[in-house]
C-alpha positions as CSV (number, residue, x, y, z in Angstrom):
1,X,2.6,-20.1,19.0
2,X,4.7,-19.2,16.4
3,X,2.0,-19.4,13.9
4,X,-0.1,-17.0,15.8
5,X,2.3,-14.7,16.2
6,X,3.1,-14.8,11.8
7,X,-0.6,-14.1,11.4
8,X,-0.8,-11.5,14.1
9,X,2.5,-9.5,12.3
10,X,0.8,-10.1,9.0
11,X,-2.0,-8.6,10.1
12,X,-0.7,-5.7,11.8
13,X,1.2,-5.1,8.8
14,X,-1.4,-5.5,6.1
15,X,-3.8,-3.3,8.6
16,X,-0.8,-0.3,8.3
17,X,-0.5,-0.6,5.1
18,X,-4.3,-0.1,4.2
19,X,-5.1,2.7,6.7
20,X,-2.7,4.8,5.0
21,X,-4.0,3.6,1.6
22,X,-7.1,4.8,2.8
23,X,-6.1,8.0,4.4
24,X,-3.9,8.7,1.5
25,X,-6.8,7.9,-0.8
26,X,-9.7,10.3,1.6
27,X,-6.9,13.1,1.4
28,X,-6.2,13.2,-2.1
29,X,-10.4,12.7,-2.8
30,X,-10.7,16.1,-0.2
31,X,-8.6,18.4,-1.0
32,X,-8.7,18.7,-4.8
33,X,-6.1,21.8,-4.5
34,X,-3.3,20.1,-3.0
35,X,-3.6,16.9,-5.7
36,X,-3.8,19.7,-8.9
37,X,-0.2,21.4,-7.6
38,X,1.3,18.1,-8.2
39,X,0.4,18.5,-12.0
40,X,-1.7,16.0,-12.3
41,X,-5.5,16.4,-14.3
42,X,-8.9,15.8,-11.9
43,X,-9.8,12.6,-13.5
44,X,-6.4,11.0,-12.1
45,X,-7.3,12.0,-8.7
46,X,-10.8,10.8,-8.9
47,X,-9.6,7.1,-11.0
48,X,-6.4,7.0,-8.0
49,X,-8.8,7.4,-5.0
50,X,-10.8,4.9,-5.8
51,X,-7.9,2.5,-6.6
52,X,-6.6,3.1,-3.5
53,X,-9.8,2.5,-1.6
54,X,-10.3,-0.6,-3.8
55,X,-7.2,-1.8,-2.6
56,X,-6.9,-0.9,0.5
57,X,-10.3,-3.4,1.3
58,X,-9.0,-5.9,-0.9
59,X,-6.2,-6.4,1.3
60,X,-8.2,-6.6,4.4
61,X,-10.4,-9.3,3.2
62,X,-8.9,-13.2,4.5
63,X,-10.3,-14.6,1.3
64,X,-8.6,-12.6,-1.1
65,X,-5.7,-14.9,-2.8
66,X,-1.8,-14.2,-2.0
67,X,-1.4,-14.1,-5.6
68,X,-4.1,-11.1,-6.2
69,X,-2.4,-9.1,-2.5
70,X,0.8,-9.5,-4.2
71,X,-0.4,-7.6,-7.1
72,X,-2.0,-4.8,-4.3
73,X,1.2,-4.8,-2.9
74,X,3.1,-3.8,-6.9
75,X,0.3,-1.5,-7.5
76,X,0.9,0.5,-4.4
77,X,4.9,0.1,-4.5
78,X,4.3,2.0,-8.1
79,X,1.7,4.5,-6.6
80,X,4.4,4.7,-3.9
81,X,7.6,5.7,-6.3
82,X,5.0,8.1,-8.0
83,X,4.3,9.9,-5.2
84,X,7.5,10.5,-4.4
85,X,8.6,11.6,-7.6
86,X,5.8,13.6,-7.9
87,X,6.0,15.8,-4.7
88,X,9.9,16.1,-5.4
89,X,9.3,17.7,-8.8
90,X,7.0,20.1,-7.5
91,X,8.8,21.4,-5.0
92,X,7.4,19.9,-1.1
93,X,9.5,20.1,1.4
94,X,12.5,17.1,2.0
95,X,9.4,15.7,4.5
96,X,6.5,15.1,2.0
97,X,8.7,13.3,-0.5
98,X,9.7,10.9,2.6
99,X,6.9,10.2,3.5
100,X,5.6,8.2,0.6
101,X,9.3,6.3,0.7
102,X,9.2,6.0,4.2
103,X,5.9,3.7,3.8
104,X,7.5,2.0,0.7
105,X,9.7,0.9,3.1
106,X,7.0,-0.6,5.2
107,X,5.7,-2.3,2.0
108,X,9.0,-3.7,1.1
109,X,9.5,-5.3,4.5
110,X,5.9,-7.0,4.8
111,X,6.7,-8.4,1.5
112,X,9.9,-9.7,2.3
113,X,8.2,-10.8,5.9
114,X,5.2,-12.6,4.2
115,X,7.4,-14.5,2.0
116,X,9.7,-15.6,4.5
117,X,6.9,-17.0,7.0
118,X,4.9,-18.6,3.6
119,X,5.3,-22.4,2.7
120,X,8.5,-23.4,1.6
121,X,7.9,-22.3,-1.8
122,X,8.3,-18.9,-0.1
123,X,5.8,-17.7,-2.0
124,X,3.0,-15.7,-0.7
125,X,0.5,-17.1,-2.9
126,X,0.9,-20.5,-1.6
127,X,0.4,-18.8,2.0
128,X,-3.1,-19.1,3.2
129,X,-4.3,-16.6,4.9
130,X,-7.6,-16.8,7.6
131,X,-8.8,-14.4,10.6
């Protein structure tokens, strides 16, 4: 039962984590205005969508290693922190430049909650993961 339940959260989790990748990732690909105020050139947007969307499906495949989801997980903390920094030097609102933190947050916690329900080791790459 207990097990179930692990793969359930982790699943719920790593589901959260890569619908807002992906929503983040259709935004930012639609609405080329809103991505330029942030100061950032065209070909960033185009090469961070598609990082995003890259990693937003990696994580939603079972076969994919821990070790390679931890690395998803690093490259969206830092897309994350970026985000943040970015909207709070170009002047959004308090609200936008939460958001990003707020689902850092999230991130954090499934980290920490993946490596406490892995092996012993408490590594997540020793943590199989099936559907």
């Amino acid at each position: 039962m207990k097990k179930s339940k692990s793969k359930f959260i982790f699943w719920l989790i790593t589901g959260l984590i890569s619908f807002f990748m992906l929503f983040s990732a259709y935004f930012s690909g639609t609405h080329k205005v809103e991505f330029a105020h942030l100061g950032f050139p065209n070909y960033f947007r185009i090469e961070l969508t598609t990082a995003k969307i890259i990693g937003a499906l990696a994580l939603l495949i079972p076969q994919v290693p821990g070790r390679i989801r931890e690395w998803i997980y690093v490259a969206f903390g830092i897309v994350l922190i970026s985000a943040a920094i970015a909207k709070f030097n170009s002047g959004y609102p308090i609200s936008g430049v939460i958001e990003p933190l707020f689902v850092l947050t999230i991130l954090i916690a499934s980290t920490l909650y993946l490596n406490r329900s892995a092996k012993p080791s408490g590594s997540i790459k020793d943590q199989p993961v099936h559907a």
